[in-house]
BAFI-3210 file (N, C-alpha, C; in Angstrom, 3 decimals, decimal comma, padded with zeros to 6 digits):
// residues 277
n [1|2|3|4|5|6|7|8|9|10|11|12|13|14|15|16|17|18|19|20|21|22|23|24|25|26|27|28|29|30|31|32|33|34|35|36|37|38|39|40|41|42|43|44|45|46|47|48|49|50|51|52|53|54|55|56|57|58|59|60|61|62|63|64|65|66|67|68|69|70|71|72|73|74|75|76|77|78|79|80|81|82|83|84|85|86|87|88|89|90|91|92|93|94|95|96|97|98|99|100|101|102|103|104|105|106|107|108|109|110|111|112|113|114|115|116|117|118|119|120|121|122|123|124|125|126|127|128|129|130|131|132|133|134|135|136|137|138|139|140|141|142|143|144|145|146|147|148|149|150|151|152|153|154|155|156|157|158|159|160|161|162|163|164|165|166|167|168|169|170|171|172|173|174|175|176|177|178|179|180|181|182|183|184|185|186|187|188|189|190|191|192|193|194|195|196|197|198|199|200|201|202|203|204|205|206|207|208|209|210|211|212|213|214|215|216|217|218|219|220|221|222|223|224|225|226|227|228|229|230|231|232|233|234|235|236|237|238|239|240|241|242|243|244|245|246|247|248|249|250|251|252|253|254|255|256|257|258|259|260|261|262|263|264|265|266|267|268|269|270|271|272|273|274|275|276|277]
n.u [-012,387|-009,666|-007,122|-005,371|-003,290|-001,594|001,103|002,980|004,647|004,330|002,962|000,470|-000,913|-000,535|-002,342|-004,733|-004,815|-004,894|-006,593|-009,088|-008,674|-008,664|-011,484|-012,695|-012,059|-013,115|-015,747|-015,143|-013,762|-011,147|-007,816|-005,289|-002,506|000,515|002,920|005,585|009,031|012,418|014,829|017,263|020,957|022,800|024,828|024,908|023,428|024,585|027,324|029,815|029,455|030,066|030,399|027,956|026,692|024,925|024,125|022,020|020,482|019,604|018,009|015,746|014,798|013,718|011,832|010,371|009,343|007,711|006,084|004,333|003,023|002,169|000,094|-001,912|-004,790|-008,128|-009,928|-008,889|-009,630|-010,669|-009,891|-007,799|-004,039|-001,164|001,889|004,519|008,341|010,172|013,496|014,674|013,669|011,910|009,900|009,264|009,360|006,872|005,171|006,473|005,727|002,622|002,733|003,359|001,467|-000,951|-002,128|-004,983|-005,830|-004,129|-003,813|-003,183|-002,046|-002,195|-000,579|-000,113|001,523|003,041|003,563|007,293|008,072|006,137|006,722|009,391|010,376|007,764|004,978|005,909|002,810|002,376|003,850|003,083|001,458|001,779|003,806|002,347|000,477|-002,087|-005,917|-005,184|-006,194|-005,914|-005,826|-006,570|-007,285|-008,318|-010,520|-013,312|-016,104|-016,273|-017,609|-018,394|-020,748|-021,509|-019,578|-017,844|-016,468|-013,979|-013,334|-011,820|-013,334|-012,285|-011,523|-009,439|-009,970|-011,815|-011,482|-010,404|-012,805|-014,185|-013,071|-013,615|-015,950|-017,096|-015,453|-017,162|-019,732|-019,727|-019,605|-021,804|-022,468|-023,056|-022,286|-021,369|-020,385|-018,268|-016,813|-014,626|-014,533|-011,754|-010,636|-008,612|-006,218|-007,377|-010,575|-013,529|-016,723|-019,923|-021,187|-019,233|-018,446|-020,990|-020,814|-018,169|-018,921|-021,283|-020,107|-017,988|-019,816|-021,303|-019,512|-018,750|-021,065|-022,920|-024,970|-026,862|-028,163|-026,916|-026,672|-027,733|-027,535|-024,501|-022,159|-021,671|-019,157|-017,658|-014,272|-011,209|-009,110|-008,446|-008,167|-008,930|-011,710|-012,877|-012,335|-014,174|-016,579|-016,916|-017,309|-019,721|-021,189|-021,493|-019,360|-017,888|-015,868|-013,278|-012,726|-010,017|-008,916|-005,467|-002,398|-000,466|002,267|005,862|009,189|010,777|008,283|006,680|007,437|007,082|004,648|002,941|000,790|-003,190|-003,829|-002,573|-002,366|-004,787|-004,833|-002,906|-004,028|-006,857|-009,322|-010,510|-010,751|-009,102|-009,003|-007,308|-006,677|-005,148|-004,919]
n.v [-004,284|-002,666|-001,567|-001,110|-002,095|-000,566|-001,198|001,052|002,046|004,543|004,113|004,287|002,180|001,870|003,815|003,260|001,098|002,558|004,051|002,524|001,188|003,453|004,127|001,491|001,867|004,117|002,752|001,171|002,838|002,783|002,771|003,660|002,979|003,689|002,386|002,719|000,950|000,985|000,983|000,171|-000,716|-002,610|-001,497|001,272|001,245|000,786|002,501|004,166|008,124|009,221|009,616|007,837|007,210|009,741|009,694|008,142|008,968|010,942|009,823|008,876|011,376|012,255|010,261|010,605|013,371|012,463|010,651|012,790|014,251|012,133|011,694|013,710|013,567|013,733|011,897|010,944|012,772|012,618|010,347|008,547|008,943|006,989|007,525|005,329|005,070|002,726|000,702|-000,992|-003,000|-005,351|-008,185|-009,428|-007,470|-006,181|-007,889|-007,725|-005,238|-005,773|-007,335|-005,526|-002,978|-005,078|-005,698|-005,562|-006,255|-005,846|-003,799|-003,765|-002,512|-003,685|-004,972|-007,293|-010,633|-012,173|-014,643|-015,573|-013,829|-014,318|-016,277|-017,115|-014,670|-013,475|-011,461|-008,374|-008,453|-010,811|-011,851|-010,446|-012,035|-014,273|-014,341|-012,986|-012,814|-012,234|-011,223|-010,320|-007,741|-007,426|-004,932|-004,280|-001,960|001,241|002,300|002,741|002,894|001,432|-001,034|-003,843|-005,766|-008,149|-010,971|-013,729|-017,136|-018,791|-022,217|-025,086|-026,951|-028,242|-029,357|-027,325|-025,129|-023,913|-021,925|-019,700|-019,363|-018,171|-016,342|-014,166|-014,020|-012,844|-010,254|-009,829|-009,326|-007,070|-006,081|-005,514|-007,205|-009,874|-013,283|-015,812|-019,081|-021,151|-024,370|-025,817|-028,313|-030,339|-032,374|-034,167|-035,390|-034,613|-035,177|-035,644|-037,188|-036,730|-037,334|-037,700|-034,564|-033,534|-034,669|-033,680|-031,040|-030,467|-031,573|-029,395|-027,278|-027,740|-027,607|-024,883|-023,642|-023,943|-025,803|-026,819|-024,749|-023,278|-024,861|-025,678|-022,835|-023,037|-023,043|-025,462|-026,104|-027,417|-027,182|-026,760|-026,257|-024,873|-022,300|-021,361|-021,992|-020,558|-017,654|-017,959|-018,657|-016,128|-013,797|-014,748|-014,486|-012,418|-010,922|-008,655|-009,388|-011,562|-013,983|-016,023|-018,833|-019,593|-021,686|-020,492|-021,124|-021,748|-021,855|-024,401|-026,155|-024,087|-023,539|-025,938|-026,661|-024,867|-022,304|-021,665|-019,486|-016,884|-017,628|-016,634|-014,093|-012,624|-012,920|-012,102|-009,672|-008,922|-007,126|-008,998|-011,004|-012,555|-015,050|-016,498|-020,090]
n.w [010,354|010,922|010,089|007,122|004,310|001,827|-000,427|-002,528|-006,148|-006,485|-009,070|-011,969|-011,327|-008,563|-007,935|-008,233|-006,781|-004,539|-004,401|-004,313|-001,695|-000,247|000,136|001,066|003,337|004,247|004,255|006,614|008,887|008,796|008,749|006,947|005,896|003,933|002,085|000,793|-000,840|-000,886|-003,550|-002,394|-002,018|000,283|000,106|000,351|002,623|004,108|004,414|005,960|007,360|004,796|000,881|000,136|002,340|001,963|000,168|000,271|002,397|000,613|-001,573|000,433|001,546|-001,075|-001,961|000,154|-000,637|-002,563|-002,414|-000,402|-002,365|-003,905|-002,216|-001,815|-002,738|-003,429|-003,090|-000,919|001,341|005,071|005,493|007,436|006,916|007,094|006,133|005,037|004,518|003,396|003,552|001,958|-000,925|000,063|000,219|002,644|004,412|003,947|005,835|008,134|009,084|008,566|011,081|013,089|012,695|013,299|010,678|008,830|006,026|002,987|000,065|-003,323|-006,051|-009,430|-012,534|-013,725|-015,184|-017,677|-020,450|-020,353|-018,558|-016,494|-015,704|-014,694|-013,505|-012,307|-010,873|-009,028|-007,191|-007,501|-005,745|-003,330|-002,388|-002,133|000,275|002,173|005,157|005,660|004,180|000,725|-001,641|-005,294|-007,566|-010,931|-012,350|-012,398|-010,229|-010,967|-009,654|-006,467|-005,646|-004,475|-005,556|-006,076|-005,424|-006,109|-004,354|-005,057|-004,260|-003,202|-001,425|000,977|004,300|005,261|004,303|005,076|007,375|005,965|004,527|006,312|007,222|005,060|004,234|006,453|006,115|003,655|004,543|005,734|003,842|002,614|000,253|-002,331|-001,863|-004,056|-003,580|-005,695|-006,964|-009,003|-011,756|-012,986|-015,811|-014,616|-012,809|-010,073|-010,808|-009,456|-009,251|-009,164|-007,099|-005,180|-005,128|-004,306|-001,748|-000,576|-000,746|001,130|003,337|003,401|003,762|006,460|008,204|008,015|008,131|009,559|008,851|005,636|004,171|002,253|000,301|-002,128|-003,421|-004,482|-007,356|-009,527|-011,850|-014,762|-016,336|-017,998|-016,722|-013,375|-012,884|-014,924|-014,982|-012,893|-014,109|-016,190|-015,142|-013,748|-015,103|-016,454|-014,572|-013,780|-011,783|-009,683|-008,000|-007,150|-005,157|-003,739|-001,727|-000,867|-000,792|-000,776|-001,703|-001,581|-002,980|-004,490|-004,147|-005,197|-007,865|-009,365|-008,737|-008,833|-008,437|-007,861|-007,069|-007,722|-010,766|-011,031|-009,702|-011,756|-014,429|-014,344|-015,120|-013,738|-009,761|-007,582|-004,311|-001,979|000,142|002,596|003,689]
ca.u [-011,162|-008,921|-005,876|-005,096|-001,621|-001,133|002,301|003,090|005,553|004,082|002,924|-000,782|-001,624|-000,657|-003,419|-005,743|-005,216|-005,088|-008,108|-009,736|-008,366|-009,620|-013,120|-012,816|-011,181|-014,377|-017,246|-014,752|-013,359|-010,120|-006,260|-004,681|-000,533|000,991|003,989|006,855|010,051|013,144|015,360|018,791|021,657|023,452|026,577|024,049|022,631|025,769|028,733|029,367|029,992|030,586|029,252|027,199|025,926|024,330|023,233|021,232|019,750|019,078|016,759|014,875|013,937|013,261|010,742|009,340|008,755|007,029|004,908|003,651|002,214|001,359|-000,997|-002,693|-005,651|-009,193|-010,363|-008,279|-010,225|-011,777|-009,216|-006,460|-003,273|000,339|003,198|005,825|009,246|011,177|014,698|014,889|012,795|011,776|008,778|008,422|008,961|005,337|004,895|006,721|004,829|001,512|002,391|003,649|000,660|-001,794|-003,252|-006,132|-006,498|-003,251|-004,521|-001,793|-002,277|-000,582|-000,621|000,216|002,945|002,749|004,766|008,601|008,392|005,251|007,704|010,874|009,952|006,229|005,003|005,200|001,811|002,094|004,811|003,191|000,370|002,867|003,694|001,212|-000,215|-003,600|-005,887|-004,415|-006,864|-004,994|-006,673|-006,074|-007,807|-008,903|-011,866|-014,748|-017,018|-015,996|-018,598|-018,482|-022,069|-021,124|-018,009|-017,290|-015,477|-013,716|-012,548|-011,728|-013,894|-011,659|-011,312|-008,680|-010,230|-012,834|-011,254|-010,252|-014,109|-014,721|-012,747|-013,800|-017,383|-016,963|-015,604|-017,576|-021,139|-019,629|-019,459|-023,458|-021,946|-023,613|-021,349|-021,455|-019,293|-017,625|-016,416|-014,479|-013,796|-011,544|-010,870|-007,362|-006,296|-008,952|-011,344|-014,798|-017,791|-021,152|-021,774|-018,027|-018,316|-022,228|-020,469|-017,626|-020,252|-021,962|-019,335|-017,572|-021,024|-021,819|-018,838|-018,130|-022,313|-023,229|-025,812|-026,545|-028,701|-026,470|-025,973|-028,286|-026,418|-022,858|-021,949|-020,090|-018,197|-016,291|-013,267|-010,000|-007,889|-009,238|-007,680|-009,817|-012,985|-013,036|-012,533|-014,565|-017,657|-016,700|-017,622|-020,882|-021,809|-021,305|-018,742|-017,248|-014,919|-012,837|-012,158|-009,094|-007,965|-004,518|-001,583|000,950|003,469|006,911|010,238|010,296|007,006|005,478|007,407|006,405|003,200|002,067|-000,765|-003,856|-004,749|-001,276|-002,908|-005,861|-004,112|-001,676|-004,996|-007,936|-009,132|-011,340|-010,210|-008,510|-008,836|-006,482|-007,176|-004,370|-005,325]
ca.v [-004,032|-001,345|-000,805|-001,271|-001,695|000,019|-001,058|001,885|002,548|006,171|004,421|004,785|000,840|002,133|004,753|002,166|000,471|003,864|004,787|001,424|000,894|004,614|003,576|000,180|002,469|004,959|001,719|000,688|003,661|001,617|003,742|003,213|002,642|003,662|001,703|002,936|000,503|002,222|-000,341|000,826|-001,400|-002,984|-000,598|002,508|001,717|000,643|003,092|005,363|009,198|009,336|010,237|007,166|007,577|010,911|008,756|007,038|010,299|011,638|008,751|008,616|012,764|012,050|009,511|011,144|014,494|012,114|010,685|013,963|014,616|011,043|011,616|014,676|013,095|014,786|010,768|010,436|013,283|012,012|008,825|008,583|008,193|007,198|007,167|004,476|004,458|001,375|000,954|-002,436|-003,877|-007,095|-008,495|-009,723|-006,127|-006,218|-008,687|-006,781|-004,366|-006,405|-007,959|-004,254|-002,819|-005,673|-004,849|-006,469|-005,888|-005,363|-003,638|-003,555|-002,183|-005,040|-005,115|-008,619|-010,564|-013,300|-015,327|-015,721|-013,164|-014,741|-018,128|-016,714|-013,323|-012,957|-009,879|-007,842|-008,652|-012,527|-012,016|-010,361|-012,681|-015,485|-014,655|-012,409|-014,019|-011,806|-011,266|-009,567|-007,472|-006,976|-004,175|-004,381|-001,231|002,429|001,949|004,235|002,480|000,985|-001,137|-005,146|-005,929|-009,771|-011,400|-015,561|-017,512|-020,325|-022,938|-026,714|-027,173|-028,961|-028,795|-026,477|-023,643|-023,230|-020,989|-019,028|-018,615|-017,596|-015,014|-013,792|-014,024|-011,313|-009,100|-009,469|-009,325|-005,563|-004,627|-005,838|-008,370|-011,416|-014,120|-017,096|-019,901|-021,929|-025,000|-026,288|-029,996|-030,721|-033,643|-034,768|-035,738|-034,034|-035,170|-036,265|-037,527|-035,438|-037,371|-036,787|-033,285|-032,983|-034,961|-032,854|-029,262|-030,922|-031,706|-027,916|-026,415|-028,134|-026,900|-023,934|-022,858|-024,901|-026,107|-026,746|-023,994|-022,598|-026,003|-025,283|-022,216|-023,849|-023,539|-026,492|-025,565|-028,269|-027,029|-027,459|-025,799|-024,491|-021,395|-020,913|-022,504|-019,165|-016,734|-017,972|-018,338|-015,038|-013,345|-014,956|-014,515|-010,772|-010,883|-007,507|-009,444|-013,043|-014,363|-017,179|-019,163|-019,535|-022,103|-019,075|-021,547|-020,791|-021,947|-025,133|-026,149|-023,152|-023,819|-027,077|-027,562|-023,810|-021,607|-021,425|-018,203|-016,624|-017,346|-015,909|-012,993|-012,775|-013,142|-011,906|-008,081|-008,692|-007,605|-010,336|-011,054|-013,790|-015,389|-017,761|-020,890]
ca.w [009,586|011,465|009,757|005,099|004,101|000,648|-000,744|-003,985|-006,133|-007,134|-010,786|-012,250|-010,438|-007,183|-007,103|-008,302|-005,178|-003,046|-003,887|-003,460|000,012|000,784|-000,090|002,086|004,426|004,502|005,110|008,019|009,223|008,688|008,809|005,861|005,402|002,608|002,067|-000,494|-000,430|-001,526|-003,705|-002,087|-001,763|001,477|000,242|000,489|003,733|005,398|004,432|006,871|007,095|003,093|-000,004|000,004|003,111|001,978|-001,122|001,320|002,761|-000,668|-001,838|001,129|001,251|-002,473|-001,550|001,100|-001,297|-004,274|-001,611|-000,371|-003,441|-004,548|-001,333|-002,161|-003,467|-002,852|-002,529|000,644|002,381|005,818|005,762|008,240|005,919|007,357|004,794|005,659|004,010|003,637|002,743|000,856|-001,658|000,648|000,440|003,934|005,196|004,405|006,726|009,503|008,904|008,868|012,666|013,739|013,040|013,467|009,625|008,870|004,808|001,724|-001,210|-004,239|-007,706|-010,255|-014,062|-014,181|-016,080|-018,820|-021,009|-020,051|-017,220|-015,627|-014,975|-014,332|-012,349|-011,761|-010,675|-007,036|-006,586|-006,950|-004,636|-002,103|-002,785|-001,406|001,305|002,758|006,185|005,845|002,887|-000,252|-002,755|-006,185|-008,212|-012,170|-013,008|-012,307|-010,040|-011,248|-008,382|-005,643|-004,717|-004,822|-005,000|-006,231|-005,441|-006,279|-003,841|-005,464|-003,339|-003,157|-000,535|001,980|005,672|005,246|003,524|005,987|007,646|004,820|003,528|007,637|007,380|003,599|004,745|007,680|005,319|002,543|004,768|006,270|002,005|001,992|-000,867|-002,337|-002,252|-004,555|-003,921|-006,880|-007,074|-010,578|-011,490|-013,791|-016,368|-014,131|-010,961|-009,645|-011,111|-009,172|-009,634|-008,912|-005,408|-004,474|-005,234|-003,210|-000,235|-000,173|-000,245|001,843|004,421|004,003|004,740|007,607|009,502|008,017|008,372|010,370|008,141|004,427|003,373|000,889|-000,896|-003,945|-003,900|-004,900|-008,767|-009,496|-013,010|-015,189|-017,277|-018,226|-015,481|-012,030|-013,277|-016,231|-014,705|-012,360|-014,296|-017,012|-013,977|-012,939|-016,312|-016,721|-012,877|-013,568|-010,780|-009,374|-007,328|-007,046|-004,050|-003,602|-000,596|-001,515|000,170|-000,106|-001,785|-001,852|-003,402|-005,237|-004,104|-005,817|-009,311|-009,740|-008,561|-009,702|-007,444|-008,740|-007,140|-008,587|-011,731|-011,691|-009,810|-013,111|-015,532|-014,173|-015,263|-012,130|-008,721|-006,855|-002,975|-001,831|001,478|003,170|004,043]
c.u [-010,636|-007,759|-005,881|-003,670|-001,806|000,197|002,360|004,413|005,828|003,503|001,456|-001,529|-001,614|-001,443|-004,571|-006,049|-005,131|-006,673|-008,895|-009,665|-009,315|-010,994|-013,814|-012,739|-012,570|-015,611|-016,640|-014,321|-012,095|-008,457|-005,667|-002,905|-000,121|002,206|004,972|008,182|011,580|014,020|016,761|019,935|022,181|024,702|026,270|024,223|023,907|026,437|028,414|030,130|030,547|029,793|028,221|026,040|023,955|023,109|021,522|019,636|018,734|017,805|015,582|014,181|013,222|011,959|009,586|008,324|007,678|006,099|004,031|002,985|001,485|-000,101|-001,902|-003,543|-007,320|-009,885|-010,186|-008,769|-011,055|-010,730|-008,237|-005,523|-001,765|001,266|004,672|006,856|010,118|012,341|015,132|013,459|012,775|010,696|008,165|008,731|007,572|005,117|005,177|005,718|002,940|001,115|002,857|002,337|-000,799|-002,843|-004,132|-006,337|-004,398|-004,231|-003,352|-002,776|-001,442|-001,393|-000,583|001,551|002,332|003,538|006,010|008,598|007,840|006,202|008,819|010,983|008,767|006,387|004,700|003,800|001,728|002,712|004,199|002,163|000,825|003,359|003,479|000,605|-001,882|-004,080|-005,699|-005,469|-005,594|-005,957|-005,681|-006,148|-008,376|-010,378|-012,943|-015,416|-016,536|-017,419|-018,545|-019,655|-022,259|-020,248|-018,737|-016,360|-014,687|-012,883|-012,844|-012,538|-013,706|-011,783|-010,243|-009,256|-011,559|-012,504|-010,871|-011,786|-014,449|-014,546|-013,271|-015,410|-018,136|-016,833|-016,399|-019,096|-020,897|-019,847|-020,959|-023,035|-022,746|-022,719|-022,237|-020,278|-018,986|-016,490|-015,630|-014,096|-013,365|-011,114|-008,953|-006,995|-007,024|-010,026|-012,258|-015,925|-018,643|-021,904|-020,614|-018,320|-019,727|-021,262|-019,145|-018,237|-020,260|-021,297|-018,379|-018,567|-021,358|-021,027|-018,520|-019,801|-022,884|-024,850|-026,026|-027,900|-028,202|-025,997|-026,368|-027,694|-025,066|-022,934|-020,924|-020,118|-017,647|-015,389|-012,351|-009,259|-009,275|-009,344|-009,027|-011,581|-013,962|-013,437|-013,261|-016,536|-018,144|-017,478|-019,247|-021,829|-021,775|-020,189|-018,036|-015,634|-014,393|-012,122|-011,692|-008,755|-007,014|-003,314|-000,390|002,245|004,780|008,351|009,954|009,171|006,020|005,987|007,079|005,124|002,020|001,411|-001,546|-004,207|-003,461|-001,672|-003,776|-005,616|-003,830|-003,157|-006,613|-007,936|-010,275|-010,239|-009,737|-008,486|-008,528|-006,792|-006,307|-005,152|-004,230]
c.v [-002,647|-000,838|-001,817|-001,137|-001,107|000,034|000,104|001,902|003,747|005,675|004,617|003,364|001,491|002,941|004,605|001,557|001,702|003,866|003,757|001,710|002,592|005,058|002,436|001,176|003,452|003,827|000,977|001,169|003,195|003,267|003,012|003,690|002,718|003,807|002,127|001,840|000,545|000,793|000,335|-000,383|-001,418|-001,775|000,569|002,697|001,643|001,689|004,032|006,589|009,273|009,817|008,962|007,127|008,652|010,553|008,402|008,102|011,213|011,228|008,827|010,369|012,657|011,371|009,819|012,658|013,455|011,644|011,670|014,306|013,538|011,033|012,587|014,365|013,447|013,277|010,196|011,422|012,239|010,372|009,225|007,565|007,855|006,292|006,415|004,375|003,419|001,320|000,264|-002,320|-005,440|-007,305|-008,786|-008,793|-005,672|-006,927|-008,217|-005,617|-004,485|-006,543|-006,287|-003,316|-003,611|-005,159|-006,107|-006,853|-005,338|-005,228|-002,932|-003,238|-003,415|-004,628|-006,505|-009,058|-011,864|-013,608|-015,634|-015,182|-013,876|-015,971|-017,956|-015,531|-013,382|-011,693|-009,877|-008,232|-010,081|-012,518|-012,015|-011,385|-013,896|-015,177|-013,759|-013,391|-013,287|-011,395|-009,806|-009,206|-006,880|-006,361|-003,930|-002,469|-000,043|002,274|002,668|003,893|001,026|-000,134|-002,826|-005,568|-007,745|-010,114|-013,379|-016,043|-018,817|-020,846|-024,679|-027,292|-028,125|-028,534|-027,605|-025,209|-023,611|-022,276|-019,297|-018,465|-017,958|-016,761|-013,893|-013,478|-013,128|-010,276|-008,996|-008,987|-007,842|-004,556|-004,495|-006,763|-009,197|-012,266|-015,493|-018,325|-020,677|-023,139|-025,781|-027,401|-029,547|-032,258|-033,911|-035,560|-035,977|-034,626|-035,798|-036,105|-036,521|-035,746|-037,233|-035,496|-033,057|-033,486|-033,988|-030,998|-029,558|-031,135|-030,011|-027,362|-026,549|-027,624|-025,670|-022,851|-023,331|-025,431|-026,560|-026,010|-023,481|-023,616|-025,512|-024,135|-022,193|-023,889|-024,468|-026,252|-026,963|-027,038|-027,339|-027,314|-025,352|-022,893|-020,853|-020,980|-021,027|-018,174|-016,514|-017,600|-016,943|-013,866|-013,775|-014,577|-012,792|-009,960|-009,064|-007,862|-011,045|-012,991|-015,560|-017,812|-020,113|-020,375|-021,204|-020,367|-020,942|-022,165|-023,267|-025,978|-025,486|-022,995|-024,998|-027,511|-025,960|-023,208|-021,049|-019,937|-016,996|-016,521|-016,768|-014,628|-011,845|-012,532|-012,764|-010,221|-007,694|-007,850|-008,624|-010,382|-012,378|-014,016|-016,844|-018,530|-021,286]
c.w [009,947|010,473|007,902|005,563|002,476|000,126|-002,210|-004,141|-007,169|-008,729|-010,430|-011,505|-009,191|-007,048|-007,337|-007,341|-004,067|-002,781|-003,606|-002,155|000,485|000,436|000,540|003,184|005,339|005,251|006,376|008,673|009,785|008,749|007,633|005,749|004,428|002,237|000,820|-000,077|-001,519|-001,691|-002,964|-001,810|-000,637|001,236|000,667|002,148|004,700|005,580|005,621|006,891|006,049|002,264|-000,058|001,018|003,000|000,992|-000,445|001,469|001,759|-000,903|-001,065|001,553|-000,175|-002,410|-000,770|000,818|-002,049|-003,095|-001,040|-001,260|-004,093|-003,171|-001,135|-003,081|-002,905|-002,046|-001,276|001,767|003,832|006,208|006,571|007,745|006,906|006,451|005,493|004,544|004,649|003,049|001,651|000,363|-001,462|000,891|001,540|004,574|005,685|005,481|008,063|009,559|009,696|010,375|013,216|013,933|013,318|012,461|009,499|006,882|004,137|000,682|-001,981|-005,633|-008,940|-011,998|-014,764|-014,660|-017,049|-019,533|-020,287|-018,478|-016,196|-014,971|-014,401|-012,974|-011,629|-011,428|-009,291|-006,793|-006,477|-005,987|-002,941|-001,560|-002,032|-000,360|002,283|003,866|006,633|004,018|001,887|-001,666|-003,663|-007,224|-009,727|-012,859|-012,636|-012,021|-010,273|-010,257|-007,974|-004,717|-005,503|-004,294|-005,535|-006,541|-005,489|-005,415|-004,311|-004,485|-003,624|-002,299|000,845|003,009|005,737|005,067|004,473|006,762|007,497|004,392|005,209|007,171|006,087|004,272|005,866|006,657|004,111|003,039|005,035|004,960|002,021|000,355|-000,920|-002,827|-002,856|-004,367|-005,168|-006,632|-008,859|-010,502|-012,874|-014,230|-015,954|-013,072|-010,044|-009,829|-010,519|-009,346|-009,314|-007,400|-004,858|-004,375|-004,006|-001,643|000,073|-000,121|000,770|003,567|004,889|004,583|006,404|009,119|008,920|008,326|009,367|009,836|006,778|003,545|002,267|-000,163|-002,104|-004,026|-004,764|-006,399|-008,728|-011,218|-013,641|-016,601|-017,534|-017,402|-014,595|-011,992|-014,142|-015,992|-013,993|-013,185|-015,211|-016,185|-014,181|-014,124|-016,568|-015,460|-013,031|-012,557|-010,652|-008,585|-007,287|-005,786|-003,619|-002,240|-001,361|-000,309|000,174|-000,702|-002,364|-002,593|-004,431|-005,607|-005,169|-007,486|-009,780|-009,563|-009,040|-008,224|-008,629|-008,384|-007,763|-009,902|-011,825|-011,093|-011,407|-014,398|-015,620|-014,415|-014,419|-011,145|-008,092|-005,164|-002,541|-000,458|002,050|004,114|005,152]
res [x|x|x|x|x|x|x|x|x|x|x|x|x|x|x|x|x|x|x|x|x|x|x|x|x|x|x|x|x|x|x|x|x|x|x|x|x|x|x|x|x|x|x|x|x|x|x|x|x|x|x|x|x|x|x|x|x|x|x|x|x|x|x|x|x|x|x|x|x|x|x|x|x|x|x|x|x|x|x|x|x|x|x|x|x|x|x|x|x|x|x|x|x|x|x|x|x|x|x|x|x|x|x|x|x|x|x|x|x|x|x|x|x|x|x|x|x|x|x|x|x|x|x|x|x|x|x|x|x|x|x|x|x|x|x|x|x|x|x|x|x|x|x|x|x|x|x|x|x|x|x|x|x|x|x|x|x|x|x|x|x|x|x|x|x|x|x|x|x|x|x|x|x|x|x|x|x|x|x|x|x|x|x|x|x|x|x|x|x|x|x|x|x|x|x|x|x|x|x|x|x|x|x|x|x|x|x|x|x|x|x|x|x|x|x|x|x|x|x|x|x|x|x|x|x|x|x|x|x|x|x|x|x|x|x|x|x|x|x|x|x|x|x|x|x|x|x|x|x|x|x|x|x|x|x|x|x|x|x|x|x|x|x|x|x|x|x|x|x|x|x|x|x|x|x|x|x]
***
């Protein structure tokens, strides 16, 4: 893991996820990006030779002072920091970003959202959570220690998401982590039996380990949601960390049919590490 993205926007979350990332950043001797994105309007950026122009100019020295100081942090000694301003507030800037520098790792600070907002808005971090094409830690909370010594991977256990726990499984062996996987059934759709559920383990392991040593490993969970099944796990498992592979859905797809890792994003006072499938 070479290069962190750090999106901020200077509050008390964003230096929740600073200092994370420059504690990942230290066990991988990783470069860390630290992304500000300046909301400015098309009238801003366009006008030319005017007072708006200057507008323009203003904002973005402004930004570039509060960052100077939002980066004077004794925690970031020893890290190699570079401060990127952006002009819009566009989510797939990240993404340019991402393929520009070939990052490996986003780490966002979020608060969450709930009720009305959660359906209508959501929060920057579900966002970036969507459509992020590498994986996305979302930090709730002022890390006193940095150290994920047992993370949960919940997953459906399909052909799909094997590639998803690959990649999760690199980074989590470089933390020295003990991963548990998790499986949840619920009483819907979903719902299968207890030799469905072994033959589908049974069939992710085999290609994703190439074996099935870690079967008796596997918590399989029943609850009511897939949502709830997690984070309820996650709590009894002692968990430090949750780890989602996530289809990144977007537009009407993603209001009707929901993401589960969006939710537990949105609801968990865990860490969150999202992992596109």
């Amino acid at each position: 893991m070479k290069k962190i993205i750090v999106p901020i926007d200077f509050s008390e979350h964003s230096e929740y996820a600073l200092e994370t990332a420059a504690s990942i950043a230290k066990k991988f001797n990783s470069d860390v990006y630290v992304l500000h994105m300046l909301q400015l309007s098309n009238a801003i950026i366009t006008a030319s030779a005017d007072s708006l122009n200057e507008e323009a100019v203003f904002y973005l020295k402004l930004a570039e002072q509060k960052m100077e100081t939002f980066l004077d942090r004794p925690y970031l000694k020893g890290v190699n920091v570079i401060p990127v301003v952006k002009h819009f507030m566009v989510f797939k800037e990240i993404n340019e970003l991402v393929k520009a520098q070939d990052a490996d790792l986003i780490v966002m600070g979020s608060h969450g959202a709930s009720g009305a907002k959660e359906v209508f808005i959501g929060s920057n971090a579900e966002k970036v959570v969507r459509h992020a094409e590498i994986p996305v830690l979302i930090v709730k909370h002022n890390p006193i220690l940095v150290e994920f010594d047992t993370i949960i991977f919940a997953s459906d256990f399909s052909q799909d998401s094997v590639e998803s726990y690959i990649k999760a499984k690199s980074i989590f062996n470089k933390l020295d982590a003990k991963v548990q996987l998790v499986y949840v059934n619920t009483p819907n759709s979903d719902f299968k039996s207890s030799v469905e559920i072994d033959q589908l383990i049974s069939k992710f392991l085999k290609i994703a380990e190439g074996n099935l040593d870690m079967f008796k490993d596997v918590a399989v969970v029943s609850d009511y949601s897939v949502e709830q099944g997690i984070l309820n796990y996650a709590n009894r498992a002692g968990a430090d960390l949750i780890a989602v592979a996530t289809h990144g859905r977007k537009g009407l797809a993603h209001f009707f049919e929901g993401s589960i890792s969006e939710d537990v994003t949105n609801h968990s006072t865990l860490p969150v590490m999202t992992f596109k499938i």
